[in-house]
C-alpha positions, 0 to 999 in steps of 0.5 A: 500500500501507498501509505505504508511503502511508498511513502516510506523514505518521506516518512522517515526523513520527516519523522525521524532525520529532521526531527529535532527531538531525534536528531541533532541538526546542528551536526548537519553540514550543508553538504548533507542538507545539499544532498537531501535537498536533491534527493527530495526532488528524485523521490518526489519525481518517482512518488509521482509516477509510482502513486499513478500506477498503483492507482491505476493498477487497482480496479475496485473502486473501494481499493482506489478510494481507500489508497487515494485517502490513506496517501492523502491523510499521510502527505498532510500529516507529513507537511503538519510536521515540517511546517511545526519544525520551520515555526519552531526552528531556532537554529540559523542555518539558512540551507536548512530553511531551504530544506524545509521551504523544498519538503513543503513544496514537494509535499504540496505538489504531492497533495495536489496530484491527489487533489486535482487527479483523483478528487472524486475518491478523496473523502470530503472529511479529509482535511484541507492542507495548512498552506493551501487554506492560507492562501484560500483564506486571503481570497475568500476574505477578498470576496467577502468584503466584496459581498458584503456592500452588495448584501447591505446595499440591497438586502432589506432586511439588515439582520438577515445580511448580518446573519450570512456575512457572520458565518462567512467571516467567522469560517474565514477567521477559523483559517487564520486560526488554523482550525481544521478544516475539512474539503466538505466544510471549505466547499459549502462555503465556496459554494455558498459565496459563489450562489451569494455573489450571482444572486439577484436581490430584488426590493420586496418588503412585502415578501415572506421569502426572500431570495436571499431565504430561498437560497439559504434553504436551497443550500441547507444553511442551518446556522442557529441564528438563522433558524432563530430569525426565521421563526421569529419572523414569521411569528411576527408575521402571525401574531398581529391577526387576533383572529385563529383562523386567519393566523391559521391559515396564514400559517398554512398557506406558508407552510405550503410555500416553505414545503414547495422551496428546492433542496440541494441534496447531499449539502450541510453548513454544520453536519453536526446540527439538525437538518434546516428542513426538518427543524423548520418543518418541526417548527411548522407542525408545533405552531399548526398543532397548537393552532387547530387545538385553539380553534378546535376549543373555541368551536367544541367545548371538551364537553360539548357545550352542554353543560350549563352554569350552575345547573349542578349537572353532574356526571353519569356514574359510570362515566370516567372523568377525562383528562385533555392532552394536546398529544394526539392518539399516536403520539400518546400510543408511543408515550404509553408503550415507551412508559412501558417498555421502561416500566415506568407504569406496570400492569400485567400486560401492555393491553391492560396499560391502555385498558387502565389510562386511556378512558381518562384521556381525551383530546382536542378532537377526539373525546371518546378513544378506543384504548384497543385502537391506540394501543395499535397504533404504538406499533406503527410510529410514524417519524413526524409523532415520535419527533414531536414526542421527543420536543414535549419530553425535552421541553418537560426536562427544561421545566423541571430543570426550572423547579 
């Protein structure tokens, strides 16, 4: 393998020969540096041509994908290491220098190889080199700086402008700060500066979605602040109209439009946060939830609306008092069943659970549930109920937090 042999006489010399905790550069005379020198530039001429007919000797693309990784994550570990020992060399020994500038280059020529031949089998969390993020450090900022008098000049909406060019230069300060960097995370970022920079922006203060906010979703722009902005955008879009309704079907329509916006598959500003769709779409199915359960009450009572004041009806005997939930019968199945499974609540079997807690129970549409029905119903979990189950448990630990 690449990584192990033909890397080989790289390896030892970066490792081993410069090292200054094993070696002792002061014994080295320019002559041997001189020869070093040379021989570098024969081993990367021949590295070059051996790393090309391994590659293409293999025919399993598992095989050239795991070659071309292993040769890339080891040349750059090797260039780390020079580029450590030149920062911290204290000796003044000008060939020296030149070694270490020679090893780089030669390191650099060797990545690029890679990079430019066989870059549709490097992994996108392979790491970017160190000297080639300086250098695209400076350009982005270039650009950047560019972007930011079209963004502010006419972007409407000044917080939503801030909020991209904060990311933007925040990515471009973690290369000054030599942060690893990852090829997926450097090309979304090119990406998006690239998207950023054709991008028309027409005045429309009227407008929900802009263009700006189509493109944010387009390239799955999942920043916190942005999905914070959002909401609250759309919150104050909703709130003014007192009417339930009216803010229901506001709410509907938008969520229609939201639905209707394209994705760039396979793309992600943090890997590490939730997908920007799927929180929005989340926040969407909370606010309509809520929304029906309020108009649903304004319209039918949880007791239909016979019962008068003061008229000292009292319940049928037999008739257990119910409790309301905003959870509907699928979600609360899968709570049930969850509380279950942990024996939280014990019964002599799971039927018996529901048999015991689901005639209390009610909900904003429902008053009378089958705990036979809902007890089915806890075995086909659909993704969208266990998520919102999921938020109202993480929103009771928040609360109980407060206590």
């Amino acid at each position: 393998m690449c990584g192990g042999y033909t890397l080989g006489w790289l390896d030892s010399l970066i490792t081993v020969s410069l090292n200054p905790e094993k070696t002792d550069l002061n014994t080295l005379s320019d002559e041997e540096i001189c020869s070093v020198i040379s021989k570098i530039s024969e081993e990367k001429e021949k590295l070059l041509t051996i790393l090309k007919n391994q590659i293409f000797g293999l025919t399993k693309e598992k095989q050239i994908a795991l070659l071309v990784n292993q040769s890339h994550s080891l040349l750059i570990i090797l260039l780390d290491q020079v580029l450590k020992y030149r920062k911290e060399q204290t000796l003044n020994k000008r060939r020296l220098k030149d070694l270490y500038n020679i090893l780089i280059t030669s390191l650099e020529e060797l990545l690029s190889f890679i990079e430019v031949r066989f870059f549709a089998y490097l992994s996108l969390n392979e790491r970017v080199p160190v000297t080639y993020l300086a250098v695209t450090g400076k350009e982005l900022k270039q650009r950047v700086d560019k972007l930011k008098t079209k963004l502010l000049g006419q972007e409407t909406n000044k917080e939503l402008a801030d909020i991209v060019l904060n990311s933007l230069y925040g990515f471009i300060n973690r290369l000054k700060e030599d942060f690893p960097v990852t090829f997926r995370e450097l090309l979304y970022q090119k990406d998006l500066l690239k998207e950023l920079e054709l991008l028309e922006l027409p005045h429309c203060e009227t407008c929900l979605f802009t263009t700006l906010d189509e493109l944010l979703i387009f390239l799955n722009f999942n920043s916190k602040s942005y999905i914070g902005y959002f909401t609250r955008r759309l919150a104050e879009r909703l709130n003014p109209n007192e009417d339930i309704a009216d803010k229901l079907e506001m709410l509907l329509f938008h969520y229609k439009q939201f639905n209707q916006m394209h994705r760039k598959p396979g793309v992600i500003l943090n890997p590490q946060y939730g997908d920007l769709k799927t929180e929005l779409s989340n926040w969407f199915a909370q606010e309509i939830f809520y929304l029906e359960k309020r108009l649903h009450l304004t319209i039918v009572p949880i007791n239909g609306g016979t019962e008068q004041k003061g008229s000292g009806s009292v319940s049928p005997k037999n008739e257990p008092q119910k409790l309301l939930c905003i959870l509907s019968v699928d979600q609360m199945a899968l709570l049930l069943r969850a509380a279950d499974d942990l024996k939280i609540i014990t019964a002599r079997s799971l039927n018996a659970v529901f048999k015991n807690i689901v005639p209390h129970l009610s909900t904003p549409y429902q008053e009378n549930i089958s705990y036979d029905s809902m007890r089915s119903k806890s075995y086909t979990a659909e993704t969208r109920d266990k998520e919102i189950i999921i938020q109202t448990l993480q929103q009771v630990i928040k609360k109980i937090r407060e206590y």
